[in-house]
RODO-2510 file (C-alpha; in nm, 4 decimals, decimal comma):
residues 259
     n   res          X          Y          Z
     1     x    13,1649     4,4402    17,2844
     2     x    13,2063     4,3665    17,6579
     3     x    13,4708     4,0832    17,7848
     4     x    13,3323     3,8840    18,0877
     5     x    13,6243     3,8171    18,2790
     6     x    13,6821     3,5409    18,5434
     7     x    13,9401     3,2790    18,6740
     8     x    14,0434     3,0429    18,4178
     9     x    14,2992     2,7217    18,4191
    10     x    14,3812     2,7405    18,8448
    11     x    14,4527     3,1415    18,9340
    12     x    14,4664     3,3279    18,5964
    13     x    14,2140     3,5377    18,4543
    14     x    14,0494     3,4849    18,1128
    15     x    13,7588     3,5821    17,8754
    16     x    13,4656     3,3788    17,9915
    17     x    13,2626     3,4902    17,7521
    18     x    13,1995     3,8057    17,5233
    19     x    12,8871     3,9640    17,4812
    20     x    12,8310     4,2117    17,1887
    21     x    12,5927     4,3752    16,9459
    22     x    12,5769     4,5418    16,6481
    23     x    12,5364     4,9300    16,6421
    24     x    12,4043     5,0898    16,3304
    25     x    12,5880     5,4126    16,2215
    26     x    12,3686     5,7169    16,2217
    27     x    12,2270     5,8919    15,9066
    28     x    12,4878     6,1657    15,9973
    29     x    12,7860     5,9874    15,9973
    30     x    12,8075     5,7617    15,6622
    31     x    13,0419     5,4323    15,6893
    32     x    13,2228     5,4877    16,0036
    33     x    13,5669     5,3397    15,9463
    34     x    13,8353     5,3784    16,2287
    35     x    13,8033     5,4896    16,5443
    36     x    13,9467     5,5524    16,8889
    37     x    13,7885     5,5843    17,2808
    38     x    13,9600     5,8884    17,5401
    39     x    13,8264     5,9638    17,8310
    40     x    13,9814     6,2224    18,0978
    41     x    14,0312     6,2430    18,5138
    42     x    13,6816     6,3102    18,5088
    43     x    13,4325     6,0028    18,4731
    44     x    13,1862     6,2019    18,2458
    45     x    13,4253     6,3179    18,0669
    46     x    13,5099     6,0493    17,7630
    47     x    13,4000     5,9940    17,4124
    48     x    13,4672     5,7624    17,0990
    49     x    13,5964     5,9438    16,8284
    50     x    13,5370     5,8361    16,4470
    51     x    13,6065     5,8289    16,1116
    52     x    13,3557     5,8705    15,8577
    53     x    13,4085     5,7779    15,5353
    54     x    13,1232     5,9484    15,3856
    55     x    12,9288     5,8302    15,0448
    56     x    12,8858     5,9782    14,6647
    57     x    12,6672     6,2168    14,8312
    58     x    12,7604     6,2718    15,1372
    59     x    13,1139     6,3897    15,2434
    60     x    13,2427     6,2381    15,5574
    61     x    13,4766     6,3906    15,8535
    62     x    13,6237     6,3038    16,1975
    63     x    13,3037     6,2715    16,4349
    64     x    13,2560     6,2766    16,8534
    65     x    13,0290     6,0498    17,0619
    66     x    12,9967     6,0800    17,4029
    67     x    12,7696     5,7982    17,6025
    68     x    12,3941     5,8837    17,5255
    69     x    12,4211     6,1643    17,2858
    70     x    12,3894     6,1408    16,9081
    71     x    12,7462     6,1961    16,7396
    72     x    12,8531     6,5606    16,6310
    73     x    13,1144     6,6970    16,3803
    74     x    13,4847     6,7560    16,4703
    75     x    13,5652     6,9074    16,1292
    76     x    13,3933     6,7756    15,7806
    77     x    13,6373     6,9348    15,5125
    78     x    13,9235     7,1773    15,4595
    79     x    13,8573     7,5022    15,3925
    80     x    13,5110     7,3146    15,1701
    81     x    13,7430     7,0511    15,0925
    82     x    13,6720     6,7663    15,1066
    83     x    13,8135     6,4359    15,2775
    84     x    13,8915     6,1608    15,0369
    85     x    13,8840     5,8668    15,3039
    86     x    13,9203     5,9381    15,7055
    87     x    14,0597     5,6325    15,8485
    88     x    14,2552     5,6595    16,1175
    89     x    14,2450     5,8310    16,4433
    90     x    14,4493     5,9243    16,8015
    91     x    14,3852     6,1756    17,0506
    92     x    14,6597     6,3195    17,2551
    93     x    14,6715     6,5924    17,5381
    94     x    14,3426     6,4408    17,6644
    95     x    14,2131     6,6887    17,9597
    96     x    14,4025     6,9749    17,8484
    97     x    14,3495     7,2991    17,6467
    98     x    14,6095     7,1343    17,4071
    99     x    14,3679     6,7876    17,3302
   100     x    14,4349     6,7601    16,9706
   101     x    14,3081     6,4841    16,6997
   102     x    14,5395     6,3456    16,4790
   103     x    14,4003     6,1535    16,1716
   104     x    14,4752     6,0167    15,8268
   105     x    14,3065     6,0790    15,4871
   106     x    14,3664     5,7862    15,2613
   107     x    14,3129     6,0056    14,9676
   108     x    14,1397     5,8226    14,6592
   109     x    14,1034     5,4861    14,8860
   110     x    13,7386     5,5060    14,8399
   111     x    13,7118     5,6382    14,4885
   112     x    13,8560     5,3354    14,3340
   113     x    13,6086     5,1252    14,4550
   114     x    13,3399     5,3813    14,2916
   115     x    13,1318     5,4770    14,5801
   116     x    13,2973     5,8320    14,6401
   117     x    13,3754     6,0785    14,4550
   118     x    13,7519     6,2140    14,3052
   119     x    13,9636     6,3196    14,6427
   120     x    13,9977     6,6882    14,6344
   121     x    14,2645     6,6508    14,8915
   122     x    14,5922     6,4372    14,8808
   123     x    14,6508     6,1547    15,1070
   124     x    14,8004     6,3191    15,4150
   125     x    14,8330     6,3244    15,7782
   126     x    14,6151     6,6022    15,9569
   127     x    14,5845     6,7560    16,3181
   128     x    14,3053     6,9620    16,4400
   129     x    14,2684     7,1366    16,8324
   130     x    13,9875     7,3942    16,9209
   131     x    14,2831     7,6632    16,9399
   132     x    14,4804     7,6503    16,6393
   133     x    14,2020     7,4484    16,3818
   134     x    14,2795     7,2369    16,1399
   135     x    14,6187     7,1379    15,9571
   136     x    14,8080     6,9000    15,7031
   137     x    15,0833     6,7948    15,9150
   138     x    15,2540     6,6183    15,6137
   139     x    15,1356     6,4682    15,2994
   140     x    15,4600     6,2434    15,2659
   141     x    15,2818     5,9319    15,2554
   142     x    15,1533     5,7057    14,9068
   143     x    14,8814     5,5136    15,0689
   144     x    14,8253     5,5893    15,4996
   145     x    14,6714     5,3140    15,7063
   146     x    14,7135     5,3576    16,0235
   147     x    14,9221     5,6057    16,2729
   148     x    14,9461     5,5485    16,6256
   149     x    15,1163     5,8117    16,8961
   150     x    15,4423     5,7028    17,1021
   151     x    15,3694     5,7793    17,4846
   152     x    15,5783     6,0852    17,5169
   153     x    15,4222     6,2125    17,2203
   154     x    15,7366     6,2401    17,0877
   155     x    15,7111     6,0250    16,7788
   156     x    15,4200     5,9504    16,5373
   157     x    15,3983     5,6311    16,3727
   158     x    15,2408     5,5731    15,9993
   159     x    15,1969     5,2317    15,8412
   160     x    15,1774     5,2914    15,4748
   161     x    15,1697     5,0376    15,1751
   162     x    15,2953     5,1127    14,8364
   163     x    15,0409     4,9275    14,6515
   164     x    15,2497     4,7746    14,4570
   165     x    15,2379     4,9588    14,1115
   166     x    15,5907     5,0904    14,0544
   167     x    15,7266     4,8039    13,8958
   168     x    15,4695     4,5018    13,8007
   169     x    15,7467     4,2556    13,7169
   170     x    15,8249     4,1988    14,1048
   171     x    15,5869     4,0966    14,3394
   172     x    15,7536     4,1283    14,6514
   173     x    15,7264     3,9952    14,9994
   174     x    15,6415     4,3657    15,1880
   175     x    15,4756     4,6488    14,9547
   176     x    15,4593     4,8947    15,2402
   177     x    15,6603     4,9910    15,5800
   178     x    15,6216     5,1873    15,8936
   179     x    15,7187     5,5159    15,9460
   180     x    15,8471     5,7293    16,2269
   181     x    15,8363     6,1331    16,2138
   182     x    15,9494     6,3676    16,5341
   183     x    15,7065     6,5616    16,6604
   184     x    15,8596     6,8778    16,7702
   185     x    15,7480     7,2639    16,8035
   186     x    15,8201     7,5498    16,6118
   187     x    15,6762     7,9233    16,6673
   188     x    15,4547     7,7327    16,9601
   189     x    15,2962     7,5198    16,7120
   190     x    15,3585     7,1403    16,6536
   191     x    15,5047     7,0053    16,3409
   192     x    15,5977     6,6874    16,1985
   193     x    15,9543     6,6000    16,0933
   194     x    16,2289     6,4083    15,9956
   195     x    16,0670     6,1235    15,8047
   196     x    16,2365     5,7773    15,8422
   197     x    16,1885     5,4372    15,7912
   198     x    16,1359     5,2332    16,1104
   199     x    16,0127     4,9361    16,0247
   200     x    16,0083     4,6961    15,7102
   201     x    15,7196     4,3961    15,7400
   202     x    15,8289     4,0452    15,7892
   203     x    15,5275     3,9699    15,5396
   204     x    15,2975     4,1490    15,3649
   205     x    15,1207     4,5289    15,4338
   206     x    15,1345     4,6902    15,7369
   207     x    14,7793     4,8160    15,8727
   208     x    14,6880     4,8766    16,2571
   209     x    14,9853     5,0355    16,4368
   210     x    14,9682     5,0622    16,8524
   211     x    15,2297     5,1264    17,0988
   212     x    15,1828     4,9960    17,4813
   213     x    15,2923     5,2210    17,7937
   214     x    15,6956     5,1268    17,7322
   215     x    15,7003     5,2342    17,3653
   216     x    15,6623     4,9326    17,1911
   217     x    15,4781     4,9022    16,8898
   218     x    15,2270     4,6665    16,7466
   219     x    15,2085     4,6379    16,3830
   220     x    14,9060     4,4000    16,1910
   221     x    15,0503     4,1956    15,8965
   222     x    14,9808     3,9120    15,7153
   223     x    15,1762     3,7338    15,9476
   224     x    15,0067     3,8164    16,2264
   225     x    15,1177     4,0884    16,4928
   226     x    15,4644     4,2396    16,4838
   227     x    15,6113     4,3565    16,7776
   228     x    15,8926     4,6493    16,7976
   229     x    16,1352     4,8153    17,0039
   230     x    16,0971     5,1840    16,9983
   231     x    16,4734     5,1499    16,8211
   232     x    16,3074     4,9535    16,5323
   233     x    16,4293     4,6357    16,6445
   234     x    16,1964     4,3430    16,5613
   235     x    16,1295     4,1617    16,9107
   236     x    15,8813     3,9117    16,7940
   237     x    15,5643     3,8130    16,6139
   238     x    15,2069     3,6737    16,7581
   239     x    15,1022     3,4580    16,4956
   240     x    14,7393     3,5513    16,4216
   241     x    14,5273     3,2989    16,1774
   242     x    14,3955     3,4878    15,9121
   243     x    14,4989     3,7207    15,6137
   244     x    14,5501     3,9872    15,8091
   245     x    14,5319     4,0733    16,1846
   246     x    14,4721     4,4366    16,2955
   247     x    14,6047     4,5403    16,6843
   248     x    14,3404     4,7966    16,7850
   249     x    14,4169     4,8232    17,1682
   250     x    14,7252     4,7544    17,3940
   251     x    14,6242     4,7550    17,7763
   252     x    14,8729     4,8466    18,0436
   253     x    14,7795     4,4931    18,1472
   254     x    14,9454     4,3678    17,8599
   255     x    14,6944     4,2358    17,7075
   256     x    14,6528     4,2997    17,3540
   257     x    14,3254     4,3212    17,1481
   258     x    14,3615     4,2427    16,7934
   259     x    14,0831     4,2044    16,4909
***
């Protein structure tokens, strides 16, 4: 999708118009689900990362495209085994020896809709760089949505949703939250700790989770778009029409793009 951009209403800039097309996924990577752009110093140097999903009989993993070539593998399973449901990506330490991809596995997301197979793996939080491979950075979550990276890359976000089953005779207002863990190193290596709750939902399930350049982070519910103080403090909501709105990119313009 491509914004045309242009003066609007006397001196401020607007969307003119959007042009856009629809790209079919490759054979190679079944049902794409999230996904994230990085791109480094160097102009050549960027890719979109995603997340496939995979089918009944084909496993999915966390897949690279850069411009013009066909997408290849990051990692496809753990050890041979395999992901329940990739669907949620970051990349941090972009131009570095360190750049590392942190992503979520939703678990048995897509075996309860009967189109994969039982999860071999619990739902969990993962982190994979070229140096140290691949690792479950915590599996302390019920149902992961989305995780987003604070801009110190001192805190990791997770919006996760409780799905509502411990107690059927409430149905209440939030079934999930947001989550904050420290990201701190041990023996050289990063780890994730002390779990906390940062944010309860004005209304419904959290899903996309963003933070802009100050901190700040962007949370989709049914409300719309949630807005946050990096101290957890609710600063205000962009009402969004719709059952749910998703903020997939904050610029440092910002400007925020939300599905």
């Amino acid at each position: 999708m491509k914004l045309i951009r242009g003066p609007m209403l006397g001196t401020h800039d607007g969307v003119q118009s959007v042009v856009w097309s629809k790209l079919r996924p490759p054979p190679n990577m079944p049902m794409p689900a999230g996904a994230t752009s990085w791109s480094s110093s160097s102009a050549d140097d960027r890719a979109v990362v995603y997340c496939s999903q995979g089918r009944a009989d084909q496993p999915g993993g966390l897949y690279e495209m850069r411009p013009g070539k066909a997408p290849q593998p990051v990692v496809r399973d753990f050890y041979g085994a395999n992901f329940g449901c990739l669907c949620a990506v970051v990349v941090t330490d972009v131009g570095t020896a360190a750049k590392a991809y942190w992503f979520l596995d939703g678990g048995k997301r897509d075996h309860d809709p009967g189109f994969r197979d039982p999860p071999e793996l619990p739902p969990g939080v993962w982190r994979y760089d070229i140096n140290s491979g691949l690792r479950m950075m915590t599996h302390d979550v019920r149902n992961p949505q989305d995780l987003a990276m604070s801009p110190d890359g001192e805190t990791l976000y997770v919006t996760d949703t409780y799905l509502g089953k411990e107690d059927n005779r409430f149905k209440y207002r939030s079934q999930g939250a947001v989550y904050a863990f420290d990201v701190v190193t041990r023996s050289g290596a990063p780890f994730l700790t002390a779990k906390r709750l940062f944010a309860m939902p004005v209304r419904g399930d959290p899903a996309g989770i963003v933070c802009d350049a100050k901190g700040h982070v962007f949370v989709g519910c049914s409300d719309g778009v949630e807005i946050f103080h990096p101290d957890g403090t609710l600063l205000g909501v962009l009402n969004v029409p719709g059952e749910r709105a998703v903020p997939s990119h904050v610029r440092l313009d910002r400007k925020v793009m939300i599905c």
